[in-house]
mmCIF file of the N, C-alpha and C atoms, coordinates in Angstrom:
data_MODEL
# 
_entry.id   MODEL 
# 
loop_
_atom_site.group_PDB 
_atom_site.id 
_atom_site.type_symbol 
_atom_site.label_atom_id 
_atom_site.label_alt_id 
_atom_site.label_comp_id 
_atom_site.label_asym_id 
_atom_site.label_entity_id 
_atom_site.label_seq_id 
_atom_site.pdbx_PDB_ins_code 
_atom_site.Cartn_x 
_atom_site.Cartn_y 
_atom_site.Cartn_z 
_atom_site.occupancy 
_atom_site.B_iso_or_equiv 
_atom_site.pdbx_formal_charge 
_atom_site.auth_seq_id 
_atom_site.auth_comp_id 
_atom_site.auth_asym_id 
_atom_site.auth_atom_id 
_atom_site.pdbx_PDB_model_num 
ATOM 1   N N  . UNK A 1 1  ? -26.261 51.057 44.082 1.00 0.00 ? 1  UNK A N  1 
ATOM 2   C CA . UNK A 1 1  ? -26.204 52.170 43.159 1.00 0.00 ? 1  UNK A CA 1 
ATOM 3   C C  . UNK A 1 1  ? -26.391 51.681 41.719 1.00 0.00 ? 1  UNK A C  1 
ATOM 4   N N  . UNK A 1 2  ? -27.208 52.345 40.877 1.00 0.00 ? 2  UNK A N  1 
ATOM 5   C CA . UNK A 1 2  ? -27.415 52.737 39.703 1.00 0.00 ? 2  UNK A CA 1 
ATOM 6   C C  . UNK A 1 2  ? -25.753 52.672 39.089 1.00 0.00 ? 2  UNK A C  1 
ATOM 7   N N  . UNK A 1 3  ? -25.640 52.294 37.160 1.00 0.00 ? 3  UNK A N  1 
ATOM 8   C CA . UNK A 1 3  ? -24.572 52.410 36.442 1.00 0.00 ? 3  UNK A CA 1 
ATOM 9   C C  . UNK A 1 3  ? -24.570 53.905 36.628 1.00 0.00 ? 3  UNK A C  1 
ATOM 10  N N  . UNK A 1 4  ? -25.615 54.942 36.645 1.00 0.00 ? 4  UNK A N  1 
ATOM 11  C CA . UNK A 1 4  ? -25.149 56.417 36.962 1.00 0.00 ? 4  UNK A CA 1 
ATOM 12  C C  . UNK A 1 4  ? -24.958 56.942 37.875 1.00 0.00 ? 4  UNK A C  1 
ATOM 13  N N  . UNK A 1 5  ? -24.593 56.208 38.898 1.00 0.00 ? 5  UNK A N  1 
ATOM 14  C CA . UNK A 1 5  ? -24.566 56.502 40.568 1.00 0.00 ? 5  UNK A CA 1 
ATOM 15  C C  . UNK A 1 5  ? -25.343 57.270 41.372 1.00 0.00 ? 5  UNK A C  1 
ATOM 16  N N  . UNK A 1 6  ? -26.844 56.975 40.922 1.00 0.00 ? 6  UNK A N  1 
ATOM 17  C CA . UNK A 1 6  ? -28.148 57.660 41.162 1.00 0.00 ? 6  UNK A CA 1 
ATOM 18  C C  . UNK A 1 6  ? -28.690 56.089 42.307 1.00 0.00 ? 6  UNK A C  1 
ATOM 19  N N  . UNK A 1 7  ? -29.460 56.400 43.433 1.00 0.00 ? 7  UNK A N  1 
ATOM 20  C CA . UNK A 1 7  ? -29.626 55.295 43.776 1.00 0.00 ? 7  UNK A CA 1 
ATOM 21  C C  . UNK A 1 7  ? -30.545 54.185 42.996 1.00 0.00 ? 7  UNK A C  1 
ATOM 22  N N  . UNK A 1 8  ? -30.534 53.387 42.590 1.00 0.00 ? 8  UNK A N  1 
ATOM 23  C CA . UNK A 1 8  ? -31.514 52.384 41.779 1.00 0.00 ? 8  UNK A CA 1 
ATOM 24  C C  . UNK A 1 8  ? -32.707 52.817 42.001 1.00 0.00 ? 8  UNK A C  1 
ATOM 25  N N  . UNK A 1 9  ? -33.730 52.956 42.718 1.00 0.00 ? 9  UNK A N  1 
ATOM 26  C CA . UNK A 1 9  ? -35.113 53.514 42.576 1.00 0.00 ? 9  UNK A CA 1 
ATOM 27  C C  . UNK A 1 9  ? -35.265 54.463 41.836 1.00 0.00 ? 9  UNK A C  1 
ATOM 28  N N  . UNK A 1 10 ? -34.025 55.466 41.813 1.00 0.00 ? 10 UNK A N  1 
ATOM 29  C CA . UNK A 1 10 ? -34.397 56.897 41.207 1.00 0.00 ? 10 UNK A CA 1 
ATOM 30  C C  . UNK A 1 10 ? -33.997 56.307 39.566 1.00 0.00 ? 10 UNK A C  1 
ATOM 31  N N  . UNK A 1 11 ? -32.812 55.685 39.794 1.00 0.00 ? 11 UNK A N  1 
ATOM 32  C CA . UNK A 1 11 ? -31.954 55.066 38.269 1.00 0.00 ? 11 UNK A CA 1 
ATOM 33  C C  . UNK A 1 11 ? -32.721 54.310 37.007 1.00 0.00 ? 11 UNK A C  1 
ATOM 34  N N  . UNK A 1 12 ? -33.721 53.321 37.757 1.00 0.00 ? 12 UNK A N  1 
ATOM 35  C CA . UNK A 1 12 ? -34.597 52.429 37.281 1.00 0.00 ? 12 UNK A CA 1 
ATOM 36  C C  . UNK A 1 12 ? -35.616 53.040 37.026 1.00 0.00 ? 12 UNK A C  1 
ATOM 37  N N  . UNK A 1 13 ? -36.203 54.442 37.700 1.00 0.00 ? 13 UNK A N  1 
ATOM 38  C CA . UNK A 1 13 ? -37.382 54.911 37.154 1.00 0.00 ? 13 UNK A CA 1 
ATOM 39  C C  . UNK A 1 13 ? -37.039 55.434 36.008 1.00 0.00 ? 13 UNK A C  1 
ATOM 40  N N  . UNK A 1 14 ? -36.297 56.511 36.046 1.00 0.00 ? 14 UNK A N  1 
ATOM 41  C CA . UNK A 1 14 ? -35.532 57.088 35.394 1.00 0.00 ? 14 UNK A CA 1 
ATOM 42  C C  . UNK A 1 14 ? -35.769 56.375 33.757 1.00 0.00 ? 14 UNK A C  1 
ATOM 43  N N  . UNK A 1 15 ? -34.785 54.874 33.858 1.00 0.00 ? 15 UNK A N  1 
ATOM 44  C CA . UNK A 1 15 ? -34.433 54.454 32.776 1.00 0.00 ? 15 UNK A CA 1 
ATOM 45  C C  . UNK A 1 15 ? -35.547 53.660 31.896 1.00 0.00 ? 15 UNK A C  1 
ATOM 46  N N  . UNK A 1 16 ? -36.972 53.533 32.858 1.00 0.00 ? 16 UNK A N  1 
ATOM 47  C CA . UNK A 1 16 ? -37.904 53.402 32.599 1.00 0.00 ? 16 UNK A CA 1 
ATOM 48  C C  . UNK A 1 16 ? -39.009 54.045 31.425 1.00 0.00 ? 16 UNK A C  1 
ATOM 49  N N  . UNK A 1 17 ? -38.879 55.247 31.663 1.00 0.00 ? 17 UNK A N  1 
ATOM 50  C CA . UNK A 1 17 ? -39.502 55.999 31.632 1.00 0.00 ? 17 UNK A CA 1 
ATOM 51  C C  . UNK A 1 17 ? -38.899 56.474 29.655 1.00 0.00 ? 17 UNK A C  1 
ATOM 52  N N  . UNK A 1 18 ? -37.349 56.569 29.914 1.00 0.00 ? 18 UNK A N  1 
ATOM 53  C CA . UNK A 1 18 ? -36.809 56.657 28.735 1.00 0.00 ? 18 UNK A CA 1 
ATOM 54  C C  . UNK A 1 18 ? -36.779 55.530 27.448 1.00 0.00 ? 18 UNK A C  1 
ATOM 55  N N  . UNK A 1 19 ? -36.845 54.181 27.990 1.00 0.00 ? 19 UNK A N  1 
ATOM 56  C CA . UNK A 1 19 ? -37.196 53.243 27.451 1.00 0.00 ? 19 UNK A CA 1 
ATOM 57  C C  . UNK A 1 19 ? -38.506 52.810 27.058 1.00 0.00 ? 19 UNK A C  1 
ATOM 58  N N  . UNK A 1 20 ? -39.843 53.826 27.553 1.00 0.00 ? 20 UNK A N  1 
ATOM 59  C CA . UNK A 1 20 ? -41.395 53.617 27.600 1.00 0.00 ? 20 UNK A CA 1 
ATOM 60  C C  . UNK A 1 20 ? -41.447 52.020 27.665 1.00 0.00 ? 20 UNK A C  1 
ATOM 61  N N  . UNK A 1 21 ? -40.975 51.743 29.305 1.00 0.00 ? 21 UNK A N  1 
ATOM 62  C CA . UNK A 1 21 ? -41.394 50.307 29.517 1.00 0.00 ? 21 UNK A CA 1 
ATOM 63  C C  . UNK A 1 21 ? -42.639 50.468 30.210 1.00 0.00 ? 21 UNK A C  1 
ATOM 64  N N  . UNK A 1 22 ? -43.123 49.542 30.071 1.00 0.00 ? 22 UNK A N  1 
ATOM 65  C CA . UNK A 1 22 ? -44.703 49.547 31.464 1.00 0.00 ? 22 UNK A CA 1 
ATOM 66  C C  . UNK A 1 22 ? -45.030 48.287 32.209 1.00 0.00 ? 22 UNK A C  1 
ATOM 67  N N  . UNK A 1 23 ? -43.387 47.612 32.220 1.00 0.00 ? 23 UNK A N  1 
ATOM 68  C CA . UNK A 1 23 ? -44.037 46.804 33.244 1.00 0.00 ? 23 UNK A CA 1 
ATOM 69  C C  . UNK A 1 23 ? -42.116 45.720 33.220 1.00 0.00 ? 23 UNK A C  1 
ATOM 70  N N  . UNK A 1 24 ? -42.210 45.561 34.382 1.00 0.00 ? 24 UNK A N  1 
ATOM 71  C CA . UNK A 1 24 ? -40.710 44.609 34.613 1.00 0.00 ? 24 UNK A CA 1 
ATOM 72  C C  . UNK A 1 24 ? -41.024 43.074 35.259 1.00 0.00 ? 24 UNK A C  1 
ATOM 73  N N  . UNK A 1 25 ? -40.505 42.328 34.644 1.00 0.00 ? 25 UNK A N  1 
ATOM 74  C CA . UNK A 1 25 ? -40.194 40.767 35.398 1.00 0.00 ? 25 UNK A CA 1 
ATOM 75  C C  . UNK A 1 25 ? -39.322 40.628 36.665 1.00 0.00 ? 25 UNK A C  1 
ATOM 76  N N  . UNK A 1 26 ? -39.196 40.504 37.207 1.00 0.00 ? 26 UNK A N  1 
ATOM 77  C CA . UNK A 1 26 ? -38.249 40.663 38.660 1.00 0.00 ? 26 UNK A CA 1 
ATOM 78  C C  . UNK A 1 26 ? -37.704 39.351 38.823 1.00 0.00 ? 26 UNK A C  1 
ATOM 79  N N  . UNK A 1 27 ? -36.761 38.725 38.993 1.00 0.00 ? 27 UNK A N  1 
ATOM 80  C CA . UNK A 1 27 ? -36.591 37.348 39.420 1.00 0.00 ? 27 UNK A CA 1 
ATOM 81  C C  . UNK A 1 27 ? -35.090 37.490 40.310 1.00 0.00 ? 27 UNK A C  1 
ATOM 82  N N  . UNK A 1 28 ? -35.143 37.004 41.331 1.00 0.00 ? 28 UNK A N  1 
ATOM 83  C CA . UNK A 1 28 ? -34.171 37.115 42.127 1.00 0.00 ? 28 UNK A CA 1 
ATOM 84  C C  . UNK A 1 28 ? -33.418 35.426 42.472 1.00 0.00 ? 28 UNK A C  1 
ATOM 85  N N  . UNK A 1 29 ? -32.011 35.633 42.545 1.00 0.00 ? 29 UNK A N  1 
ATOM 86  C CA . UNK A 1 29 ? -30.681 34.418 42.362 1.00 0.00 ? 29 UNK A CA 1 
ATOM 87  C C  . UNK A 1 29 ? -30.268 34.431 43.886 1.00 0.00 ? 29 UNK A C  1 
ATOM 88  N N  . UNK A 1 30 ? -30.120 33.526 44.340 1.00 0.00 ? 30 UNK A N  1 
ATOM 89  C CA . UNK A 1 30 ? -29.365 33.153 45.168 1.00 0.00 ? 30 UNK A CA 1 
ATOM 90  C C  . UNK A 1 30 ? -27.840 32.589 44.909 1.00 0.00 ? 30 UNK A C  1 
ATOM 91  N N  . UNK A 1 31 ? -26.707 33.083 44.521 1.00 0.00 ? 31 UNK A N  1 
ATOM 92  C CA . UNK A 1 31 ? -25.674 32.673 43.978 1.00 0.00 ? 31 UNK A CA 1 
ATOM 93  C C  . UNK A 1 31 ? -24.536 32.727 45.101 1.00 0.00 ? 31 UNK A C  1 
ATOM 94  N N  . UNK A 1 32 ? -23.704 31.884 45.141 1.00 0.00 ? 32 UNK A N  1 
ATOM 95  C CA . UNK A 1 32 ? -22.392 31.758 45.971 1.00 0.00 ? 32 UNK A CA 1 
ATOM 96  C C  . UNK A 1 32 ? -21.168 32.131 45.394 1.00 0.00 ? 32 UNK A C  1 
ATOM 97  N N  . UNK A 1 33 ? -20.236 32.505 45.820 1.00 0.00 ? 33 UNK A N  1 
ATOM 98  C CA . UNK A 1 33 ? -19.319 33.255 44.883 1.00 0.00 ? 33 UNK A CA 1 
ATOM 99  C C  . UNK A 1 33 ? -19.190 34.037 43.926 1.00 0.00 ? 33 UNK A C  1 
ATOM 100 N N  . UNK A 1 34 ? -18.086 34.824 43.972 1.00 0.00 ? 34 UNK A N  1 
ATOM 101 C CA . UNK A 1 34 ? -17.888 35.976 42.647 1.00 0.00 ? 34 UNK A CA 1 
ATOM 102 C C  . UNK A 1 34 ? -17.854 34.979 41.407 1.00 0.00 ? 34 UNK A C  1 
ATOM 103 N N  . UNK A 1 35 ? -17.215 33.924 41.369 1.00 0.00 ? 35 UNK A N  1 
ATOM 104 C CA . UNK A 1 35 ? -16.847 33.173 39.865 1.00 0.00 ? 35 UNK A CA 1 
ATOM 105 C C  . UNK A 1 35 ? -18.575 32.459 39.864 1.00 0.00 ? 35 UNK A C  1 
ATOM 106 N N  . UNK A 1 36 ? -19.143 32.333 40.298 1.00 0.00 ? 36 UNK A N  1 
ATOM 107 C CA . UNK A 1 36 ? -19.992 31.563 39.758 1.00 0.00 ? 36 UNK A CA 1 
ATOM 108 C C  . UNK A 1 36 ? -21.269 32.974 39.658 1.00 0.00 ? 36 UNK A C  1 
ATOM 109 N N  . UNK A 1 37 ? -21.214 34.158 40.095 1.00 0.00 ? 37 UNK A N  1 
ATOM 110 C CA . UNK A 1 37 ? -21.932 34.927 39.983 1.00 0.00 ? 37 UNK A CA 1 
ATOM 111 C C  . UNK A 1 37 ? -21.659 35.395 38.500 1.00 0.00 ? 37 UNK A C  1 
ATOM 112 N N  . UNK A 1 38 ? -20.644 35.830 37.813 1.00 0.00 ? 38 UNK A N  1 
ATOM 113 C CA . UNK A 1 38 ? -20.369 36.226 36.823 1.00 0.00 ? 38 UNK A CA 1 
ATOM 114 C C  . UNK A 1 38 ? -20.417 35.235 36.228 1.00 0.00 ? 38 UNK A C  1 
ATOM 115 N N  . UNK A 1 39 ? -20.486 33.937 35.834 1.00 0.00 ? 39 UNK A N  1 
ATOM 116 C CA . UNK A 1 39 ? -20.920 33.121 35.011 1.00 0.00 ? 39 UNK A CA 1 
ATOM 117 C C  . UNK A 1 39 ? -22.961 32.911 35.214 1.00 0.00 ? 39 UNK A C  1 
ATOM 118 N N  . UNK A 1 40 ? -23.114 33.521 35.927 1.00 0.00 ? 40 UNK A N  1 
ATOM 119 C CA . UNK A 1 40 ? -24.273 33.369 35.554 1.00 0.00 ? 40 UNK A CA 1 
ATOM 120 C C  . UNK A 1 40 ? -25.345 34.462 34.614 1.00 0.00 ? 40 UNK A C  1 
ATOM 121 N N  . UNK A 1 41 ? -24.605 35.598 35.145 1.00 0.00 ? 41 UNK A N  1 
ATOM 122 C CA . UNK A 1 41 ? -24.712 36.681 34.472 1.00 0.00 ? 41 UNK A CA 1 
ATOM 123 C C  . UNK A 1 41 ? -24.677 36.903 33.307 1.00 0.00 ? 41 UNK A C  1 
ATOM 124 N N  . UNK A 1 42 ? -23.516 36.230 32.702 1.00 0.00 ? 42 UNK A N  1 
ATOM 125 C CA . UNK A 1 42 ? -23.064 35.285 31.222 1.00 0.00 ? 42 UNK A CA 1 
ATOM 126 C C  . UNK A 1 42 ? -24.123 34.617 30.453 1.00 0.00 ? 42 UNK A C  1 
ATOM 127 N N  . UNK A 1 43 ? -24.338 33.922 31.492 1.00 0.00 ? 43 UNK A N  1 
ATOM 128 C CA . UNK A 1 43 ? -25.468 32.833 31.252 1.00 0.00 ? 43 UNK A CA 1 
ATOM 129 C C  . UNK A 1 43 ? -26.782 33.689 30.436 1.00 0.00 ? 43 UNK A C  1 
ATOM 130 N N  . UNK A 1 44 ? -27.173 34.326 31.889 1.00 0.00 ? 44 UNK A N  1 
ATOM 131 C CA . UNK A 1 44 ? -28.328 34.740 31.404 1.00 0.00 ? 44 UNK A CA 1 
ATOM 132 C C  . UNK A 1 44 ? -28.494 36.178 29.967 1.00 0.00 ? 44 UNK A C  1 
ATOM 133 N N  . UNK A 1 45 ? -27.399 36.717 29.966 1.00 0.00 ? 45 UNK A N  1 
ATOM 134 C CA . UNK A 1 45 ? -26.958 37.752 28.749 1.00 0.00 ? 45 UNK A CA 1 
ATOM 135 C C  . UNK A 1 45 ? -27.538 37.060 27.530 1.00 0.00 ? 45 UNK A C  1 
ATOM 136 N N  . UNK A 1 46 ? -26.419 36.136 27.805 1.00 0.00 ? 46 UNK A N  1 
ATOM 137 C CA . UNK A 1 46 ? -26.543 34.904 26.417 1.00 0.00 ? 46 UNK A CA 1 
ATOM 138 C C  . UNK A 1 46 ? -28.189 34.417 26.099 1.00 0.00 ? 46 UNK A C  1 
ATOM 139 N N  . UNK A 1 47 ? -28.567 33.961 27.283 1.00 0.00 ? 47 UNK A N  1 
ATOM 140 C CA . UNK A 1 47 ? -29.792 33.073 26.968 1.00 0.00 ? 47 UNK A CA 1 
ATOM 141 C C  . UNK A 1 47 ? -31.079 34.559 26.313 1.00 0.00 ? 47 UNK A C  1 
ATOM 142 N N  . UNK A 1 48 ? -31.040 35.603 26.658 1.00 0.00 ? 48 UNK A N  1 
ATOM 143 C CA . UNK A 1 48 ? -31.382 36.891 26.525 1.00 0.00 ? 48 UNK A CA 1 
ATOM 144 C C  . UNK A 1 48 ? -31.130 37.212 25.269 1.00 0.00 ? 48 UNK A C  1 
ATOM 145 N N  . UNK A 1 49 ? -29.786 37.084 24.629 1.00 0.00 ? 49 UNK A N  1 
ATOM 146 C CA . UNK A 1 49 ? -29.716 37.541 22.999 1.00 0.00 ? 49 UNK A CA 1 
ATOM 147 C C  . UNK A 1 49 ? -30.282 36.182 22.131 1.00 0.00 ? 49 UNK A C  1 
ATOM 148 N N  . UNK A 1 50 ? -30.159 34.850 22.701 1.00 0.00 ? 50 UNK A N  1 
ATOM 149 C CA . UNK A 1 50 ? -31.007 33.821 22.198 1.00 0.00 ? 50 UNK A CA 1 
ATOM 150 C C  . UNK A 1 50 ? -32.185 33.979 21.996 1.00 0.00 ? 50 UNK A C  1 
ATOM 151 N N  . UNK A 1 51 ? -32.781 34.499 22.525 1.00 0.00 ? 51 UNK A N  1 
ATOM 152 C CA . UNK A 1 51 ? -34.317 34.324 22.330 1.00 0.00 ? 51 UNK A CA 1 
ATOM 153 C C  . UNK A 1 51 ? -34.542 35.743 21.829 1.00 0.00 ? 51 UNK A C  1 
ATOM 154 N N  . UNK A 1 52 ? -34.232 37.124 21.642 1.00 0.00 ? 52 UNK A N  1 
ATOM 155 C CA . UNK A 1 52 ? -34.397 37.986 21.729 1.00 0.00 ? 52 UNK A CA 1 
ATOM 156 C C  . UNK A 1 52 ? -33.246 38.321 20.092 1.00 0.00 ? 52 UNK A C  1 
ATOM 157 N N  . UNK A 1 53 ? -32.367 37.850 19.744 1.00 0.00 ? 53 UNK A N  1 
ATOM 158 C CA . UNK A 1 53 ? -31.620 37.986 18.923 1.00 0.00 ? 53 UNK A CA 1 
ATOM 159 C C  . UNK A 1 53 ? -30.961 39.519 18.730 1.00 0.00 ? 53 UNK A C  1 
ATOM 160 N N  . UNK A 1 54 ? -30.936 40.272 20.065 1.00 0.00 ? 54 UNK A N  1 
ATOM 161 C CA . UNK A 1 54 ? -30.351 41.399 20.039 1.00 0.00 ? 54 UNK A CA 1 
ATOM 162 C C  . UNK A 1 54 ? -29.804 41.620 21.506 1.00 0.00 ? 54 UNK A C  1 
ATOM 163 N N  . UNK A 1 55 ? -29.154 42.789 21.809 1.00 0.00 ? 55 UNK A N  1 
ATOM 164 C CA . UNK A 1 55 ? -28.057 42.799 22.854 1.00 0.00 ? 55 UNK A CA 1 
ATOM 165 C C  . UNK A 1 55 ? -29.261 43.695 23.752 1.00 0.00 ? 55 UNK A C  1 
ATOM 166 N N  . UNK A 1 56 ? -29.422 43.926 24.943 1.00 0.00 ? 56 UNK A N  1 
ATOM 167 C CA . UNK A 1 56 ? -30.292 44.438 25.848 1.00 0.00 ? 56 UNK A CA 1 
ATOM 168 C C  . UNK A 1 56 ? -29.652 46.283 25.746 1.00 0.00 ? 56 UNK A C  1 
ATOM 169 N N  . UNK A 1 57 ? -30.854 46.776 25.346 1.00 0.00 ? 57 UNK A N  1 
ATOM 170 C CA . UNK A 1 57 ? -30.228 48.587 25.261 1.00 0.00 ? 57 UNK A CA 1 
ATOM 171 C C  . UNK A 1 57 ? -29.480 49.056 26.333 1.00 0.00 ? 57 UNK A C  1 
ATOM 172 N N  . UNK A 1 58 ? -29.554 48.622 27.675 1.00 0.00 ? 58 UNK A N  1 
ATOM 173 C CA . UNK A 1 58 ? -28.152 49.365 28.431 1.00 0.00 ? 58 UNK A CA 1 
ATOM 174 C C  . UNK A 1 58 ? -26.966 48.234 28.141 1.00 0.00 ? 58 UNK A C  1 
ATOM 175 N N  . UNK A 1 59 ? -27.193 47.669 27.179 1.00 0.00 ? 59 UNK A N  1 
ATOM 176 C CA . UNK A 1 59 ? -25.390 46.318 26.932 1.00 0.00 ? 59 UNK A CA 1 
ATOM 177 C C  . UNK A 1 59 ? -25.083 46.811 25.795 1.00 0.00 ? 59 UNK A C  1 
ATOM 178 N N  . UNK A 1 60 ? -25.234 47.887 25.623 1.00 0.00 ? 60 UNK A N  1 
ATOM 179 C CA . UNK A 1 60 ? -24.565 48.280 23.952 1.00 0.00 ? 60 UNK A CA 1 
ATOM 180 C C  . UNK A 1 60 ? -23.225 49.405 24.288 1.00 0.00 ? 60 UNK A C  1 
# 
């Protein structure tokens, strides 16, 4: 499920569409555990406002 409890296909078009994106990177994690899942998540937030020097529009 979608943060709006819409299923993700419908959620992601959706948020697509409002954002006038036209195109997504996809990269998929293989991660073990809850603690090391949320540190990666971390990870990648961070490495995201690094290069980007702003917070991602659904992290505000």
């Amino acid at each position: 499920m979608h943060h709006d409890k819409n299923p993700r296909n419908i959620g992601w078009t959706y948020q697509m569409i409002k954002d006038k994106t036209d195109a997504l990177d996809i990269y998929c994690y293989v991660i073990e555990g809850k603690d090391k899942q949320k540190s990666a998540q971390v990870d990648m937030l961070k490495d995201f406002h690094e290069f980007t020097r702003k917070l991602p529009n659904w992290n505000k």
